[in-house]
VEXGU-398071 format. One record per residue (C-alpha): residue number from 1; y, z, x. Coordinates in Angstrom, 1 decimal. Layout:
VEXGU-398071
+-------+--------+--------+--------+
| torti |     yy |     zz |     xx |
+-------+--------+--------+--------+
|   NUM |      Y |      Z |      X |
...
+-------+--------+--------+--------+
***
This chain:
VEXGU-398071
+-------+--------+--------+--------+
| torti |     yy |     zz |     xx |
+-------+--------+--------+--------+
|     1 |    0.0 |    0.0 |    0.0 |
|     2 |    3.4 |   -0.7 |    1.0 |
|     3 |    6.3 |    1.7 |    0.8 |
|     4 |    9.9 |    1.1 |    1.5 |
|     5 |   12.8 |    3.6 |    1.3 |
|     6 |   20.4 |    0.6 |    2.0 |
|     7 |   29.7 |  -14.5 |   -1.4 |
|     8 |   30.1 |  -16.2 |    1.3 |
|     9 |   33.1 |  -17.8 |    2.8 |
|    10 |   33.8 |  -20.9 |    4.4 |
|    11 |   33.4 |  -20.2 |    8.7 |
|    12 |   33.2 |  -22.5 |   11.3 |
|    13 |   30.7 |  -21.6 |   13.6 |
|    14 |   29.3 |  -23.0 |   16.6 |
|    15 |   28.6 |  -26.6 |   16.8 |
|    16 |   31.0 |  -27.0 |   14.0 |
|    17 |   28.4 |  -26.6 |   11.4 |
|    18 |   30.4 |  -25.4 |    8.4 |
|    19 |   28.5 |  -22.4 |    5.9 |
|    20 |   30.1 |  -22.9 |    2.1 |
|    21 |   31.6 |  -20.4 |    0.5 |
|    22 |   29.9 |  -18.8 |   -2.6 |
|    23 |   31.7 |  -19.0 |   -6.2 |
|    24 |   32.1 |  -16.1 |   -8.4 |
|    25 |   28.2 |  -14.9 |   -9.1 |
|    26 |   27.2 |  -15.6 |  -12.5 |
|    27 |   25.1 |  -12.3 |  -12.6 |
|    28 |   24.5 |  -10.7 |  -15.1 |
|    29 |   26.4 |   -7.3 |  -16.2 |
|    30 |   24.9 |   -4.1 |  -13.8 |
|    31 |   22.9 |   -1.5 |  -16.0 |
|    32 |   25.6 |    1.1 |  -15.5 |
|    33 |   24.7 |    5.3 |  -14.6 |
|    34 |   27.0 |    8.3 |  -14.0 |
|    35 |   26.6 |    9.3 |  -10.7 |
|    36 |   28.9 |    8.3 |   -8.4 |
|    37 |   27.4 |    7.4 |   -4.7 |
|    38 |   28.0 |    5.0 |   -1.6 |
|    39 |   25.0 |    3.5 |    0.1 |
|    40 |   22.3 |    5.4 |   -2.4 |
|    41 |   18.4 |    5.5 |   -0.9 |
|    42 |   16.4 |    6.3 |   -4.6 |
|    43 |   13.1 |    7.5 |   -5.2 |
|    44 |   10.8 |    7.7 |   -8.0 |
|    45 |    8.8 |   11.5 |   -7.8 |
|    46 |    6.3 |   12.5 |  -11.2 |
|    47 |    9.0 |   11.3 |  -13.6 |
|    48 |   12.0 |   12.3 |  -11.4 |
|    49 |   14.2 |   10.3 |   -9.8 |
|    50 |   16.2 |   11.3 |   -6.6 |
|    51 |   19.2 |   10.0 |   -4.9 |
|    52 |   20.7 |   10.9 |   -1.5 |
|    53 |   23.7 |    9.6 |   -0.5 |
|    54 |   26.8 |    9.9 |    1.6 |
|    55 |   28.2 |   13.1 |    1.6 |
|    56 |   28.3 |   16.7 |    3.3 |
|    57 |   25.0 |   16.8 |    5.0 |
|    58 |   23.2 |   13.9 |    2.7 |
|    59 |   23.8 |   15.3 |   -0.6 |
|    60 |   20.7 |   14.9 |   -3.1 |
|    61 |   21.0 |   14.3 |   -7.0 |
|    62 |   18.3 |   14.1 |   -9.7 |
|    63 |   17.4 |   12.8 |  -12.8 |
|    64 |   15.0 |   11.7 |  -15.6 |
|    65 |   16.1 |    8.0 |  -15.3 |
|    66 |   17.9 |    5.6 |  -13.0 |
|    67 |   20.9 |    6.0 |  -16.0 |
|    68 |   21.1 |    9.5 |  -15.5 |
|    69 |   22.1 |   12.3 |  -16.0 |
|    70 |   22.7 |   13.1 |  -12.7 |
|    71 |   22.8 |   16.5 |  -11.5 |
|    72 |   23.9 |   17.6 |   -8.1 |
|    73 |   21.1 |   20.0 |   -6.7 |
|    74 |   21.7 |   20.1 |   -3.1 |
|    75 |   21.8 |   18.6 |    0.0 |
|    76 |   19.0 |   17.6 |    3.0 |
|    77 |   20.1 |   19.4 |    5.6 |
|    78 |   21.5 |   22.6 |    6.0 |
|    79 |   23.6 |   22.2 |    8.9 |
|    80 |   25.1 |   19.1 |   10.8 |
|    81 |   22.7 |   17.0 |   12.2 |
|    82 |   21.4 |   18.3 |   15.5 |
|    83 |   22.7 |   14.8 |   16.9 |
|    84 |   25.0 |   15.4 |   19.5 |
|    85 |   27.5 |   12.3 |   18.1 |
|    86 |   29.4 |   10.5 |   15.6 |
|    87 |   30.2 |   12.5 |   12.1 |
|    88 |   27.2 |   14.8 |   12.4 |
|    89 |   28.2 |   16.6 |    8.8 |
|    90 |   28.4 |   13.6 |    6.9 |
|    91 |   25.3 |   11.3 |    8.4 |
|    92 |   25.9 |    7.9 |    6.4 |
|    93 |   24.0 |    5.4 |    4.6 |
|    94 |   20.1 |    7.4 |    4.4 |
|    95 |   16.6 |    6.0 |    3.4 |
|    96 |   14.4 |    8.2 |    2.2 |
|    97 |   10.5 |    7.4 |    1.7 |
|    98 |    7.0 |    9.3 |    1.3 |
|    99 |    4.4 |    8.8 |    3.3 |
|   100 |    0.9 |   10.5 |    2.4 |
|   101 |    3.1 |   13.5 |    0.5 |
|   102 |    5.9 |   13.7 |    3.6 |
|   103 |    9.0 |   13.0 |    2.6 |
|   104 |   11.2 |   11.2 |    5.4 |
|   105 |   14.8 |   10.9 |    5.1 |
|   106 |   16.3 |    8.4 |    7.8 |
|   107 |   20.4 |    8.5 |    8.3 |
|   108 |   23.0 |    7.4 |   10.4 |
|   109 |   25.5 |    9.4 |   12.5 |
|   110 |   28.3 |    7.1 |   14.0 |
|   111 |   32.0 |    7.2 |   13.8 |
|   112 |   33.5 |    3.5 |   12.2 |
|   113 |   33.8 |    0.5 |   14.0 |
|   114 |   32.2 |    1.8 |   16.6 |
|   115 |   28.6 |    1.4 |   17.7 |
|   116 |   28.2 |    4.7 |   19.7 |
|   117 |   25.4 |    5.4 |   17.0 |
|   118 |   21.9 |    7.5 |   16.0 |
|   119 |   19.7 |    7.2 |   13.5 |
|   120 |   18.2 |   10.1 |   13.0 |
|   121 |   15.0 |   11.5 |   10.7 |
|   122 |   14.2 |   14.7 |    8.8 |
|   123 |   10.9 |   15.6 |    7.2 |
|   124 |   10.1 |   17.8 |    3.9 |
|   125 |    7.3 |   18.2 |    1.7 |
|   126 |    9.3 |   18.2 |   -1.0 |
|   127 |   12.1 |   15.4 |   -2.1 |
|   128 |   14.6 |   18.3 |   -3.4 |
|   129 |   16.5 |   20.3 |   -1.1 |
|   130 |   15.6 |   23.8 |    0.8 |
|   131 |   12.7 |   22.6 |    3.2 |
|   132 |   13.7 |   20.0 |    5.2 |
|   133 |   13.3 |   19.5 |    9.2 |
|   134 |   15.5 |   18.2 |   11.1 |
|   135 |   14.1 |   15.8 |   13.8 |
|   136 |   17.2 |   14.6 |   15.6 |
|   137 |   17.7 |   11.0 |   17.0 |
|   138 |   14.8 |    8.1 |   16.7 |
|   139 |   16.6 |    5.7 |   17.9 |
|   140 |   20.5 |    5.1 |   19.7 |
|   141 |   23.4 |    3.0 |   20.8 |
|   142 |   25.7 |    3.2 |   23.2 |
|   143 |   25.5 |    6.1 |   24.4 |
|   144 |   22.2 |    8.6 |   24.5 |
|   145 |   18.6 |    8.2 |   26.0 |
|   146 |   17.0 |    4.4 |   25.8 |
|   147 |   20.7 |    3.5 |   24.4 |
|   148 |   20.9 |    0.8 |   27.3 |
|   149 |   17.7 |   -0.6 |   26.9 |
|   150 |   16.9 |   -3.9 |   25.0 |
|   151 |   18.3 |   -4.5 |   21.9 |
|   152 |   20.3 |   -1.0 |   22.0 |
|   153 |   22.4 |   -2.4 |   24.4 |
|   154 |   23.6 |   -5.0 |   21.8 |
|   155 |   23.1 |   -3.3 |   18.2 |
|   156 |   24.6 |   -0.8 |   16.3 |
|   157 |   22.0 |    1.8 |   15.2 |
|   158 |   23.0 |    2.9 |   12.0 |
|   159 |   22.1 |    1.6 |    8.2 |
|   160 |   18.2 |    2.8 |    8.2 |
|   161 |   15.8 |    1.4 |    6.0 |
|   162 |   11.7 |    1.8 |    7.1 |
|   163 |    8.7 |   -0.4 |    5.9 |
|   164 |    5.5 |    1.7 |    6.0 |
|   165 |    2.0 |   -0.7 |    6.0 |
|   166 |   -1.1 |    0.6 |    6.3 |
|   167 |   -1.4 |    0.5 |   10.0 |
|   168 |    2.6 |    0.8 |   11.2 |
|   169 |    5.5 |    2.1 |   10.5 |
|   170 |    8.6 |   -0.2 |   11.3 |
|   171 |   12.6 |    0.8 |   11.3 |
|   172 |   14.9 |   -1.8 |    9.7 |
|   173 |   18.7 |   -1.3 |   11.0 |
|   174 |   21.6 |   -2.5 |   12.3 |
|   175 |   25.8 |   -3.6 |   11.1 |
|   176 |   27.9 |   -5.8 |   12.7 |
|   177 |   27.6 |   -6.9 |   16.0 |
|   178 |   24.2 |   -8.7 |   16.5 |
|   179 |   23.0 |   -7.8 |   13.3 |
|   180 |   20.0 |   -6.5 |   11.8 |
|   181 |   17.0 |   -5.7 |   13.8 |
|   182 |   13.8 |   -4.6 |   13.5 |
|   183 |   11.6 |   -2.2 |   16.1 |
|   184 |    8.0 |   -0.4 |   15.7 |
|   185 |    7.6 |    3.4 |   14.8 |
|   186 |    5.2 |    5.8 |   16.4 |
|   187 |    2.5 |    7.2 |   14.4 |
|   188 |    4.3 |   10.1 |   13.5 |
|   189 |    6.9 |    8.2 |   12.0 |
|   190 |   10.2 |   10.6 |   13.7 |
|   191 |    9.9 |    8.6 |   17.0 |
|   192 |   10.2 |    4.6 |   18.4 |
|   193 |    7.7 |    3.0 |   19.5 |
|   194 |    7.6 |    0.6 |   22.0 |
|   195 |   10.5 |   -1.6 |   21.5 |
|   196 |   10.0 |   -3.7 |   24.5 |
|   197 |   11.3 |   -7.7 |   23.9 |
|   198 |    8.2 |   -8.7 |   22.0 |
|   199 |    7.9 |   -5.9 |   19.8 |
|   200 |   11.9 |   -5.9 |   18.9 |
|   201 |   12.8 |   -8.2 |   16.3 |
|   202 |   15.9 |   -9.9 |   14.9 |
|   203 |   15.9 |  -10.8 |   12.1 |
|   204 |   19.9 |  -11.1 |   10.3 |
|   205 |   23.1 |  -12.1 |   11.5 |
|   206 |   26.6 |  -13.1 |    9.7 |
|   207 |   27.7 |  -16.3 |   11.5 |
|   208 |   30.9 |  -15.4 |   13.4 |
|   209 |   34.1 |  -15.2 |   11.3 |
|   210 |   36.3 |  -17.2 |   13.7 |
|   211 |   39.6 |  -15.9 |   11.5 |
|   212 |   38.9 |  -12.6 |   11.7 |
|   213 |   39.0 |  -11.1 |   14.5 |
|   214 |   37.7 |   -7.6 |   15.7 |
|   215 |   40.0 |   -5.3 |   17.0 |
|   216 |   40.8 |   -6.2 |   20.8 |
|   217 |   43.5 |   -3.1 |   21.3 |
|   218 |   40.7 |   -0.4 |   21.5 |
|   219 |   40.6 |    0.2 |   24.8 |
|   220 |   36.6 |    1.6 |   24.1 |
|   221 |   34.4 |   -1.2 |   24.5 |
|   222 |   31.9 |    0.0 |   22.2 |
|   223 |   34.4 |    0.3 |   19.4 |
|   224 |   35.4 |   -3.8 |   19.8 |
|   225 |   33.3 |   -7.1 |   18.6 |
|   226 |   34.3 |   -9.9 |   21.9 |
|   227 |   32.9 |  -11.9 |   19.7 |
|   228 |   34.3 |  -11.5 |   16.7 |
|   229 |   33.0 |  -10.0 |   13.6 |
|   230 |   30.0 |  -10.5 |   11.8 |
|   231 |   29.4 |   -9.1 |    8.7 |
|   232 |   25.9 |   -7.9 |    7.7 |
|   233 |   24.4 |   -4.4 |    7.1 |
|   234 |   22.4 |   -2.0 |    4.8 |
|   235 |   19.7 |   -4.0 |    5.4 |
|   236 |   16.0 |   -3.3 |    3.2 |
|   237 |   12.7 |   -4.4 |    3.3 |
|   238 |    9.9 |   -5.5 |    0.5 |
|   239 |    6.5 |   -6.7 |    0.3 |
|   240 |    5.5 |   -8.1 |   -3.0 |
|   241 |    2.7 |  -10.9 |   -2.3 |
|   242 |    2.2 |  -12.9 |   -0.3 |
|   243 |    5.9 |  -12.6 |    0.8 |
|   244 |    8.1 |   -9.7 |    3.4 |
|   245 |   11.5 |   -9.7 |    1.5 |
|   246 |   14.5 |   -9.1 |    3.5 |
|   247 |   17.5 |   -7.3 |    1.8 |
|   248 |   20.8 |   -7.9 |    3.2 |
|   249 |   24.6 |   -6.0 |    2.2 |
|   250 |   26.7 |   -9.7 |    2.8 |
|   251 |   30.4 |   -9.3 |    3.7 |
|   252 |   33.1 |   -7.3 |    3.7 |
|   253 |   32.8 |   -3.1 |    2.7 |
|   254 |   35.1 |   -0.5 |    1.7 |
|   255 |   38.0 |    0.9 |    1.5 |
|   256 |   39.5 |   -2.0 |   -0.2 |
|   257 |   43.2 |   -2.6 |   -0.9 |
|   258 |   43.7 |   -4.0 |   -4.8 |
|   259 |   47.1 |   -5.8 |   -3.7 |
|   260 |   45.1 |   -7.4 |   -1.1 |
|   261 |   41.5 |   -7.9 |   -1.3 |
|   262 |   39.5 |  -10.2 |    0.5 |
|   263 |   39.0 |  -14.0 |   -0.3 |
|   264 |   36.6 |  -14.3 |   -3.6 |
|   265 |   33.0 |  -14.4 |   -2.1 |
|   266 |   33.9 |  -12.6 |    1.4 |
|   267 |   33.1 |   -9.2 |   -0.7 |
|   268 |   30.1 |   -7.3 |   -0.5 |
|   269 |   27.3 |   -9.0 |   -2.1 |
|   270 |   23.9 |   -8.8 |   -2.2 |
|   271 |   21.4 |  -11.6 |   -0.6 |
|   272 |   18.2 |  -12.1 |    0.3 |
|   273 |   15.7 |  -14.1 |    2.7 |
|   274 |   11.7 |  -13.9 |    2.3 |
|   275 |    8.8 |  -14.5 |    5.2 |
|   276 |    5.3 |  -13.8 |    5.3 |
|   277 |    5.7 |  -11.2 |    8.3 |
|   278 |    7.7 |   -8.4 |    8.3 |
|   279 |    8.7 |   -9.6 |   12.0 |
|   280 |   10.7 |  -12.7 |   10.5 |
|   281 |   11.5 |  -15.2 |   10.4 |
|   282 |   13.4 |  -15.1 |    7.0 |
|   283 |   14.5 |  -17.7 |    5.5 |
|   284 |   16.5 |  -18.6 |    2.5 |
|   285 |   15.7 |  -21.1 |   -0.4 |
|   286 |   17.7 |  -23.8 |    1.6 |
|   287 |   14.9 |  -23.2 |    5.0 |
|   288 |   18.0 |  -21.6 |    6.8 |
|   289 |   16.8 |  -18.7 |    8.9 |
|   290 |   18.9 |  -15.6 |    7.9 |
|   291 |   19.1 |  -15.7 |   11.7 |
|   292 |   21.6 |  -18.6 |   11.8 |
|   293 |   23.5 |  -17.1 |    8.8 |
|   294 |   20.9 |  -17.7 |    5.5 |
|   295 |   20.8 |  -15.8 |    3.1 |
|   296 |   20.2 |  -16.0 |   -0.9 |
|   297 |   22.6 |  -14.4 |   -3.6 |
|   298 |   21.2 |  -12.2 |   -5.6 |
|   299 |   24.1 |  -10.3 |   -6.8 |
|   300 |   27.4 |  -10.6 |   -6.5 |
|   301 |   30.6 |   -9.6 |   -7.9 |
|   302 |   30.7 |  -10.4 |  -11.9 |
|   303 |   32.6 |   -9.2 |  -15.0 |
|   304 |   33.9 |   -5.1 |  -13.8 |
|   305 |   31.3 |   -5.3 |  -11.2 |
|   306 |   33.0 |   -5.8 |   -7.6 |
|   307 |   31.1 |   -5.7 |   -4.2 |
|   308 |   27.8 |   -4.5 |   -4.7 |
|   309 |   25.7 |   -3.5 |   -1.7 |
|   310 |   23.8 |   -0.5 |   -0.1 |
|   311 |   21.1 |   -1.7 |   -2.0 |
|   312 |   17.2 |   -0.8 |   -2.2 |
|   313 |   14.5 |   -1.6 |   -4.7 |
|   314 |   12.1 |    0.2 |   -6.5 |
|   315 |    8.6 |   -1.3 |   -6.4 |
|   316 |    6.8 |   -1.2 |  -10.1 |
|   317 |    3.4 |   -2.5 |  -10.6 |
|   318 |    4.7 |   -5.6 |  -13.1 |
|   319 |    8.8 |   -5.3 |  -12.5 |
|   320 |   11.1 |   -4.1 |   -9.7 |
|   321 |   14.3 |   -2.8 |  -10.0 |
|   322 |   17.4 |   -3.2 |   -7.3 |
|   323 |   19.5 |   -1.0 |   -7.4 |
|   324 |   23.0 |   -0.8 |   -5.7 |
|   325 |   26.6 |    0.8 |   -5.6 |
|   326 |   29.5 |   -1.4 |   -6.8 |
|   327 |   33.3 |   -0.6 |   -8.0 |
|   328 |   34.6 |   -1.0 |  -11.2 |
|   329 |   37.5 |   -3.0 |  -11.3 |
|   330 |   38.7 |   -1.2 |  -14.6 |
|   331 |   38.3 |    2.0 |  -12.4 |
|   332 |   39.4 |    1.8 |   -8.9 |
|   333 |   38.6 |    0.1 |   -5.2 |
|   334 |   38.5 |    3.3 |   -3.7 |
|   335 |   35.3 |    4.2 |   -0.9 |
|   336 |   34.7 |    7.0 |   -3.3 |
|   337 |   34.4 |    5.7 |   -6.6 |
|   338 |   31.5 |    3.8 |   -6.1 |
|   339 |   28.9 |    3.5 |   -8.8 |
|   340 |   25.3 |    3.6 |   -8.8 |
|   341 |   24.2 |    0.4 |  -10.5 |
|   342 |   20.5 |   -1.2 |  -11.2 |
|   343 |   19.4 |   -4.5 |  -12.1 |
|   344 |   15.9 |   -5.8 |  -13.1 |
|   345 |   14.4 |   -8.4 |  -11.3 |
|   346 |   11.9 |  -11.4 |  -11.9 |
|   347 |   10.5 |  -13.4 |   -9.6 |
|   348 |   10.3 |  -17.4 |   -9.8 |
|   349 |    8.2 |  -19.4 |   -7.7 |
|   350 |    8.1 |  -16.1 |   -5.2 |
|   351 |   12.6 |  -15.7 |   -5.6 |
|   352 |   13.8 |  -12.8 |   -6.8 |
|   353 |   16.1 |  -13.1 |   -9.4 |
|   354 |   18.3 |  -10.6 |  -11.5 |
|   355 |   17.3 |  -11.0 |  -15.3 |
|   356 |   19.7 |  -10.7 |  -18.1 |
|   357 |   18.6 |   -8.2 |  -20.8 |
|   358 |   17.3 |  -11.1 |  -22.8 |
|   359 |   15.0 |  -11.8 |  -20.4 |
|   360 |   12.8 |   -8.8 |  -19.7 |
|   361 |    9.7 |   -9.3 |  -21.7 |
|   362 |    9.6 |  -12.8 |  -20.6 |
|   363 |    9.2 |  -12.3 |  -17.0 |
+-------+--------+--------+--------+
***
């Protein structure tokens, strides 16, 4: 069995080959719920659902269904992460998964636009709060032990997400920079494993946005993009037979400005590529590798809905479920008043796609 836990525009990118810019997704309407969250992990326990999310020490809700109603009950850890970096009381962007009746909660510690990150991992028996362990670091960049090695050295190790087969365990990561990458875990599932060249995968990255520019001022170079920047994050994995589905957070996040937002389409948006490894490659419907900038919409911005990402699914045995954050544009475009948001999905000659409410019993 397979466990898993986090609009384009038009850029000119080497070789002159041109990537078109999405229009306005025609997705259907988000099944709205009341808890508000940024980057949500969700899992499905006996009938209760919990959420973690960012917050003071990776706050954890729970409910009797995805709509809610949410209740705050606590958080994961106790303390700030025993990380010695980044925002250690407010780790971002976790993944949570069980494993044989352990609960693993993966999270980032890093401080924005910079890479100097950690993911971290801590353990529980139980998916509430009060009993987990703290494991520290799995994984870091640039800074920390193995942080120089291949592909630390050119990654930033935040935005978790962990497929668990029946033989490995494998840690899904990466924003920015060189994208999204993809590197073995040990058996016990709180350590790497060996992440020499052919067992370190890439597998996403966001063509370079030749107009917009990373910030060259900061005199730290692991807070700067030479090359530009290329956004891609919060990536998640899938398996649903025969194919690996690759989950990708498309565009630009947060802390948007309603008098000046981005282009339409260079939002946050929700795409996908599929491959029958886990290792890659991924391609889109068009044969693109996600690689070279593929990437399928599945959800974008539509009606209130603006920007959804942080996404994950929940596997069911005939219909899974993506769920997301997103603003409401009747609301606000503040980092904090993000929604939790969920969507139904059908699959068509092995493509996900998001079904209207019309559509659920046909599918």
């Amino acid at each position: 069995m397979v466990l898993v836990t986090t609009l384009f525009s038009l850029f000119t990118v080497s070789l002159c080959r041109s990537i078109p810019r999405s229009r306005l997704s025609s997705s259907p309407y988000t099944h709205a719920s009341d808890l508000k969250i940024h980057d949500p992990t969700v899992i499905e326990v006996d009938g209760t659902y919990y959420s973690y999310g960012v917050g003071e020490h990776i706050v954890i809700h729970e409910a009797p269904h995805l709509a809610g109603p949410w209740k705050q009950v606590g958080s994961v850890l106790d303390k700030d992460s025993i990380i010695p970096k980044g925002d250690r009381a407010k780790p971002w962007a976790p993944t949570t998964v069980e494993v044989n009746s352990t609960f693993y909660c993966y999270y980032s510690v890093s401080n924005a636009g910079c890479r100097d990150s950690a993911i971290g991992v801590a353990t529980s028996q139980l998916p509430g709060p009060g009993a987990w362990t703290d494991h520290g670091a799995v994984v870091q960049s640039g800074t920390g032990p193995a942080a120089d090695q291949y592909p630390f050295n050119e990654v930033n190790a935040i935005d978790p997400a962990v497929l668990v087969t029946e033989d490995m365990g494998y840690l899904i990561f990466g924003s920015y920079w060189s994208g999204i990458w993809e590197v073995s875990l040990s058996q016990d599932l709180v350590s790497a494993g060996n992440a020499s060249r052919s067992n370190a995968h890439h597998l996403a990255k966001h063509p370079q946005a030749a107009r917009v520019q990373s910030d060259g001022e900061n005199p730290d170079p692991l807070c700067r993009e030479p090359s530009g920047r290329h956004p891609v994050e919060g990536a998640y994995m899938t398996y649903r037979a025969p194919y690996y589905y690759l989950w990708l957070s498309w565009g630009t996040c947060c802390d948007y400005d309603p008098n000046n937002l981005p282009p339409p389409g260079e939002e946050y948006s929700i795409r996908v590529g599929r491959s029958q490894s886990p290792h890659g490659p991924f391609v889109d419907k068009q044969g693109e590798e996600l690689t070279h900038g593929g990437g399928e919409l599945i959800y974008g911005s539509n009606n209130d809905v603006y920007a959804p990402g942080g996404q994950g699914v929940i596997a069911g045995e005939f219909r899974d479920i993506l769920y997301y954050h997103y603003l409401n544009t009747s609301i606000s475009y503040d980092f904090w008043e993000a929604w939790l948001g969920y969507s139904y999905l059908g699959y068509v000659d092995g493509w996900p796609i998001v079904l209207k409410s019309t559509d659920l019993g046909m599918l």
